[in-house]
N, C-alpha and C positions, 0 to 999 in steps of 0.2 A: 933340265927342261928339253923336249924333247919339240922340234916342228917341220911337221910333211906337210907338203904340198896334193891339198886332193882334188886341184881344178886349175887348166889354164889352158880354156880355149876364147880364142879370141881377146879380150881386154876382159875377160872374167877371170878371175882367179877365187882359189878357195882353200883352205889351209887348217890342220887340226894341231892346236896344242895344247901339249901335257906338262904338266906341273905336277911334280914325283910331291907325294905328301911329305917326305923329310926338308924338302925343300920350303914348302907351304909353312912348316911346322916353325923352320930353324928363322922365316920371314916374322913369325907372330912372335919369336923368342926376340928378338933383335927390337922388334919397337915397343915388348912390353919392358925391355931391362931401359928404352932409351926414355920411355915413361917415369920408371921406378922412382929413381930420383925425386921426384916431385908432389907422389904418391902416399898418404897416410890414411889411416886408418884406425879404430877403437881398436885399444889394446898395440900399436904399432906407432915407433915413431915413425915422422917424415921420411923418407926413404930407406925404410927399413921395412917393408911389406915384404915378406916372405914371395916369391916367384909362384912357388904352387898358391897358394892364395892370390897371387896378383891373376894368374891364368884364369883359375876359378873366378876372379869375380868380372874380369875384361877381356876374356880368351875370346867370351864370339862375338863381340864387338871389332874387336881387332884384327881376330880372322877374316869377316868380311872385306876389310880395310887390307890386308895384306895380300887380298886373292889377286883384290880387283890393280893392287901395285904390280902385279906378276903378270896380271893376262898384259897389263899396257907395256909392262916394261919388255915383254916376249914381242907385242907388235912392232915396238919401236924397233929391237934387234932388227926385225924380220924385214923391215920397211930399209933399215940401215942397208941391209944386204942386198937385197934384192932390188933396191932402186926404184919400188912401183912409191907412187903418188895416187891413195885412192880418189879418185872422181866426186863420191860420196860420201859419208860417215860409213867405215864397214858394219854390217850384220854380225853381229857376234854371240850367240847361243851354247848354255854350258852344255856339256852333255852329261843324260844321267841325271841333269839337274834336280828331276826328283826325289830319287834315289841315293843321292848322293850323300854321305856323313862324313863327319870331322875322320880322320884317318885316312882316308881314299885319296888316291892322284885327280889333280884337278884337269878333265877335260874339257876344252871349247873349239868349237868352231866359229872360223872366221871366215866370211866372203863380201866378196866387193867387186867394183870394175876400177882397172887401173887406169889411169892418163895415160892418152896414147903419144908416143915419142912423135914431137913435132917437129918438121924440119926448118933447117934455115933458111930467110928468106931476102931475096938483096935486094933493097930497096931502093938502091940505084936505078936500078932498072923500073921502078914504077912510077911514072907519066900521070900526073895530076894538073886541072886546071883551077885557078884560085879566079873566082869572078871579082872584079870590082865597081864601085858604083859611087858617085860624086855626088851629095848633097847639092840639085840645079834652085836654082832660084824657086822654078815654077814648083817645086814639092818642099822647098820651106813655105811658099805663101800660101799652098793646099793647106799642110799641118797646122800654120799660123791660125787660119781660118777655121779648122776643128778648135780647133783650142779657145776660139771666140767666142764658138757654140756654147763652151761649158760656161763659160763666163756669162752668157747673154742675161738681160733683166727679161720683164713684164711687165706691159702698162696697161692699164683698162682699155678695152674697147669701148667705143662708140655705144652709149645705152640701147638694146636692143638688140644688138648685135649678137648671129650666132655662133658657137660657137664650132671653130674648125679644129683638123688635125695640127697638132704643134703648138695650138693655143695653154692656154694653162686656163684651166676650173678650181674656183677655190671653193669647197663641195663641206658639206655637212653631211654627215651620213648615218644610217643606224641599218645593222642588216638582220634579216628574220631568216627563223627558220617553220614556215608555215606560219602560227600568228604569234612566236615564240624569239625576245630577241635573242642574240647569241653572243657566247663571252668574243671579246677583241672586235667586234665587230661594229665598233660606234667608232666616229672623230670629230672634229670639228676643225673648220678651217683648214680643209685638209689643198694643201697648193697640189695636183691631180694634172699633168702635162696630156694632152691627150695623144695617144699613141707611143706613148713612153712602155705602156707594155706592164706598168707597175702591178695594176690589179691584177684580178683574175681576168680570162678568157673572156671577151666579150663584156666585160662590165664597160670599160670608155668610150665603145662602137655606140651601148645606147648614148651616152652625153655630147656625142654631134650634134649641132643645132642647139642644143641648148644655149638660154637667155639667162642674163642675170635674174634672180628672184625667183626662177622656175622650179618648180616640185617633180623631180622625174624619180619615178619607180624605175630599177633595176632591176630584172630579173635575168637572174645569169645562173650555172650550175659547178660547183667547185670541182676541180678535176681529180679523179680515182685517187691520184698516187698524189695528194693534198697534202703536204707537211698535219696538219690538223684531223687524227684519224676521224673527232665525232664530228666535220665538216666533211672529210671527204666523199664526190661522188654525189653529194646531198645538192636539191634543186633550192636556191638564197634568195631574199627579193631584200633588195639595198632601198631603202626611203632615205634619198638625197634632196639635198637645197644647194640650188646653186649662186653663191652669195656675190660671185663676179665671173667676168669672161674677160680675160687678159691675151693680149699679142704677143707673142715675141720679139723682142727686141735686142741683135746681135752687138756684144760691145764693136765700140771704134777700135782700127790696129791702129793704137798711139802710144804714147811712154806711159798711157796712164793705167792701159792694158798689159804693160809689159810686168808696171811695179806690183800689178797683182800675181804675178808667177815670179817674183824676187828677182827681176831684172830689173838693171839700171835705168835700162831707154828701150824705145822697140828694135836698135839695130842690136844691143844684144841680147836680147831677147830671141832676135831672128840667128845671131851666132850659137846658143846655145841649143837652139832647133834642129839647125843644122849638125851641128857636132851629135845630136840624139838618133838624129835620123842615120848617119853615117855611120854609129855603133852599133843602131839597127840592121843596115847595109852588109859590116864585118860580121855578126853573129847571122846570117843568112847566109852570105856567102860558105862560112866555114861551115852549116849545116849540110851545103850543097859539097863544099868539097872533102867533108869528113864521109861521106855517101860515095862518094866519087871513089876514093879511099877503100873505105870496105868494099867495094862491087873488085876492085882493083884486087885487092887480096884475096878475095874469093874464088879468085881462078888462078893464082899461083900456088894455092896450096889444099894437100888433099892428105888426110890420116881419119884412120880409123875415128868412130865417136864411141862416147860410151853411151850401151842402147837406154840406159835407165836416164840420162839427161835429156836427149832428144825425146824421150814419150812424157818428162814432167815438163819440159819448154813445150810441147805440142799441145798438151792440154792446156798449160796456161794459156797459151795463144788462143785457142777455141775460147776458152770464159772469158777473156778478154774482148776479144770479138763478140762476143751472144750482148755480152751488156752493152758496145759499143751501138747492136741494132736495136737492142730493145734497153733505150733509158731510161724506160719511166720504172725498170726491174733493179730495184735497191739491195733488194734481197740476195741471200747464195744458197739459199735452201734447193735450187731447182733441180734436176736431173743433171748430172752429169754429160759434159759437152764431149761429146765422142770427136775426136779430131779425123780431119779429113786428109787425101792423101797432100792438098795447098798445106796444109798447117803442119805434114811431117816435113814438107823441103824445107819451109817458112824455118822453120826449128832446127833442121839439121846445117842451114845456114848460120843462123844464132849462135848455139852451141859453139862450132868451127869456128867462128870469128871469136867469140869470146876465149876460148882456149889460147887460140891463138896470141891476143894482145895479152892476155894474164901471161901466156909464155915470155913473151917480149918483155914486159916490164920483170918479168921476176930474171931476166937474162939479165937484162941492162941494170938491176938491181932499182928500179925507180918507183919511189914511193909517195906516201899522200904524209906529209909534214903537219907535225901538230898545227900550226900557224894557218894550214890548209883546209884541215878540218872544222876548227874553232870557228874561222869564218863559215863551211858551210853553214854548222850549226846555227850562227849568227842570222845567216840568210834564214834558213827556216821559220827561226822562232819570231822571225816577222809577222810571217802570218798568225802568230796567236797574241796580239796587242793584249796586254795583261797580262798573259800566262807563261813569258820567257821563263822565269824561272821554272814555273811546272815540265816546262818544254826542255830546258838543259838537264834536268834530274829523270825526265822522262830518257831521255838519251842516253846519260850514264848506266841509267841499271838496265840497256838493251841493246847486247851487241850485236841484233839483227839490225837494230836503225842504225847502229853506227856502221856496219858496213852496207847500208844504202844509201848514206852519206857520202861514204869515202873510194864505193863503186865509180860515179859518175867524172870524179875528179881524177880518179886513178888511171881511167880509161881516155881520158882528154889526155894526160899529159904524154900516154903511150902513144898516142894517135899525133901530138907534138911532134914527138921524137920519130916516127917514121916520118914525116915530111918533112921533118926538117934532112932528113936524108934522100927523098925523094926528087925526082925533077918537075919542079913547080913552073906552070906559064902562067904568067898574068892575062886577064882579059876583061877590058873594061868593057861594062856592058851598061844598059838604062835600067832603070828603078821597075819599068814594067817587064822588062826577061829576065830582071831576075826574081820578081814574082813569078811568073813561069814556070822559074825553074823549080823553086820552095814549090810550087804546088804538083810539080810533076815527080815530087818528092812521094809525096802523097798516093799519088795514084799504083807507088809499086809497091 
């Protein structure tokens, strides 16, 4: 086996190798004798198939299987030696491939961009601030207070009365399409908050002022990108009744509010608020100072990228971006998002940082523990009530979701371990700067 070197400028590298066909030959002789054994045939017993007959009837099964052993087993050599770590799956093309028959030496080329040698980074020297934030009275009785929202009832109004925003309409409805009704578009007794935003666009602006017993037409018009294609975009006229107009009425904070969120009394009710908000607090703050963090490594270290990562992170950043302005675009059929020179630093940031911590954990040896994983999974399959199981069997047969599972946790525990090395200040701060801060998160 024979392998040159026919490329190495910059972190591109390119390489051609041959595989002498006695070699090829002597690979397909080795796994059809390690077959035979087990092999029978009319007219033969169980391992007793004649070689030239086992060839003839498995040779170019096997040869395919033996080639593709030889080109891996060459890369692996080549990768032993030479110490590159490709970036990406290498390019790998036979040559001759057309041309090519049983007898001939096998050639391929290989090319890739290798990982660029990262240097060491001493983390003693990196200066991080960690916010902290107290659970105060006045923002458990804020929280208290949302939470009484959800719980609030509804009592009838006063007969005659109209109604306002935040009231509740309990509505009978049927909607047209011209003089045409349309499927899902009927209810009855339907409890309808106004300004809850449920409906479509404009349909609960008309039921302001509305009276109990009143007959009010809606007319409203579904919007383009409508879950419902034969509604979407289409002009609807809703024929409602309005059968009450009910007030809002916020629960009391008593023990009797508390036992409906499985607290004992309202003081711990208000201790568990507290304890929620200040998890809240911790996972802010670490967002702030995991940011703090990378901005911080970003300028102690500088190596080469490899150009094919920086132009597929640039692009994604752009399609990213395009949908993040235009939401109501579900689609990914559109024109390709040409990346701007924002979206190559955005990127060449990215990449560098990410190399970086993949360096660091694969130094430190630190890894994502089944026990770690298992829970991501866990957390996931929340979001599909019913369908965990479809959701764990979805997971096993795809190791692209398992490693975007095991990405976010792997990356936390490397970002652990530099500050735990790092020089950490405390600084306690109020609940409104370090909103501040989460949003000035945002703005870079």
């Amino acid at each position: 086996m024979q392998v040159t070197e026919t490329l190495n400028e910059g972190l591109k590298r390119g390489y051609q190798i041959t595989i002498p066909a006695a070699e090829l030959d002597a690979k397909v002789t080795e796994k059809l004798q390690e077959a035979q054994p087990e092999v029978e045939m009319k007219g033969f017993r169980k391992g007793h198939v004649p070689m030239a007959m086992m060839r003839k009837t498995f040779g170019q099964r096997v040869l395919g299987d033996a080639m593709q052993e030889a080109v891996d087993g060459a890369m692996k050599d080549m990768f032993d030696k030479n110490g590159d770590r490709p970036a990406q799956q290498p390019k790998v093309e036979m040559k001759d491939g057309e041309t090519w028959k049983e007898g001939d030496d096998v050639t391929v080329t290989v090319e890739y961009e290798a990982l660029p040698e990262i240097p060491d980074v001493d983390f003693s020297g990196v200066e991080l601030e960690r916010l902290t934030v107290k659970a105060d009275d006045e923002a458990v009785e804020e929280a208290l207070k949302n939470l009484a929202k959800t719980a609030q009832s509804f009592e009838d109004r006063r007969k005659g009365s109209k109604a306002k925003e935040g009231d509740q309409v309990v509505i009978d409805f049927e909607g047209f399409l011209g003089d045409e009704p349309f499927e899902g578009g009927k209810g009855e007794d339907y409890p309808l908050i106004l300004g809850s935003n449920t409906f479509i666009p404009g349909f609960e602006d008309q039921l302001l002022g509305a009276k109990a017993d009143d007959e009010v037409e809606v007319k409203t018009t579904f919007p383009a990108e409508y879950g419902a294609k034969h509604l979407a975009g289409k002009e609807a006229v809703f024929k409602c009744t309005v059968k009450a107009v009910k007030a809002p009425k916020e629960a009391e904070l008593d023990d009797e509010l508390a036992k409906k969120f499985g607290a004992e009394d309202l003081a711990a009710l208000k201790k568990q608020i507290a304890e929620r908000l200040e998890a809240e607090y911790v996972g802010a703050a670490r967002a702030i100072l995991k940011r703090g963090l990378l901005d911080a490594l970003d300028t102690k270290v500088s190596f080469e990228l490899p150009p094919s990562l920086v132009e597929a992170e640039a692009h994604q950043i752009a399609h990213q971006l395009y949908h993040e302005e235009h939401p109501d675009d579900h689609e990914h059929n559109h024109a390709a998002m040409e990346p701007t020179a924002e979206h190559n630093k955005l990127a060449e940031r990215r990449v560098r940082l990410g190399l970086l911590l993949a360096e660091i954990g694969r130094r430190q040896d630190i890894e994502v523990s089944d026990a770690e994983f298992t829970q991501a999974v866990l957390n996931q399959a929340r979001q599909y009530p019913g369908q965990e199981r479809a959701f764990f069997e979805f997971v096993q047969k795809n190791p692209q979701m398992q490693q975007q599972l095991r990405a976010p946790i792997f990356e936390d525990k490397v970002v652990d371990y530099i500050v735990g090395n790092a020089k950490v200040a405390e600084k306690e701060v109020s609940k409104d700067e370090l909103q501040k801060a989460i949003e000035a998160l945002d703005e870079i």
